[in-house]
C-alpha positions as CSV (number, residue, x, y, z in Angstrom):
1,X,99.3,96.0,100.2
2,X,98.6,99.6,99.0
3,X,101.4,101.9,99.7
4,X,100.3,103.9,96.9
5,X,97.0,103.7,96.8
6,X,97.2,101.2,94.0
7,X,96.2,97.3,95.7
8,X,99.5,94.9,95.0
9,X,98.9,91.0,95.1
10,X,102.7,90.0,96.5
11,X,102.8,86.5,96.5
12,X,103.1,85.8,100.6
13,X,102.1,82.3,100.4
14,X,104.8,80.9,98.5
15,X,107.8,83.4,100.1
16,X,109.4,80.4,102.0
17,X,112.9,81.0,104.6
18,X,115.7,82.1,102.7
19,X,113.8,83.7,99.8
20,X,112.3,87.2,98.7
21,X,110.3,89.7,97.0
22,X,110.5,92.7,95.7
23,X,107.7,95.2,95.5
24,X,107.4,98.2,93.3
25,X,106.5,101.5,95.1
26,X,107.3,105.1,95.4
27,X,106.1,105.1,99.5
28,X,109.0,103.0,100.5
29,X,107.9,103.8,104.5
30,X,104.6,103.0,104.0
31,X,104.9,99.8,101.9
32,X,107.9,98.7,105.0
33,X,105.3,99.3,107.3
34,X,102.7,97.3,105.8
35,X,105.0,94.5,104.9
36,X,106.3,93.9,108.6
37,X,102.9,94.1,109.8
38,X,101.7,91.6,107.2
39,X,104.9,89.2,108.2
40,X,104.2,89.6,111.8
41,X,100.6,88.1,111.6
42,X,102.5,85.7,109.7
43,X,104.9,84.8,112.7
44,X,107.8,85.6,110.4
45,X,110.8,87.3,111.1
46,X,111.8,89.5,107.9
47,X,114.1,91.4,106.7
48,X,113.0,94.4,104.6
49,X,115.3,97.5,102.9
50,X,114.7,100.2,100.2
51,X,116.1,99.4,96.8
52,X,116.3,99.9,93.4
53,X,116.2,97.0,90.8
54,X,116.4,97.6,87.3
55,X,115.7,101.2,87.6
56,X,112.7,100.7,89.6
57,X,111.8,101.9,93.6
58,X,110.7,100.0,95.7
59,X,111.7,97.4,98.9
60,X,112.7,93.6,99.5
61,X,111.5,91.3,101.8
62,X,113.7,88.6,102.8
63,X,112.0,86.3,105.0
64,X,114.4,85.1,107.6
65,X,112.4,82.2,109.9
């Protein structure tokens, strides 16, 4: 992922049902976009919102199946 423009390694391999992740970024829309798409190669069905953690932008994924 790149929302922006900066390459993140997120961890997709190990986010199993019922868990999540939360990415860093300023381009909420973009990074949303990319991490659906990324999912949906996957075959997963996510959930994925805006949010700020500890003072910091940026989106969770929760994978749901």
């Amino acid at each position: 992922m790149n929302p922006d423009g900066v390459e993140l390694q997120v961890p997709w391999d190990s986010l199993r049902v019922g868990y999540s992740v939360f990415i860093p970024c300023v381009d909420t829309e973009k990074a949303k976009t990319q991490a659906k798409a990324l999912c949906a190669m996957r075959g997963w069905k996510v959930k994925v919102a805006d949010r700020i953690e500890r003072g910091c932008l940026g989106i969770r994924v929760w994978r749901m199946a």
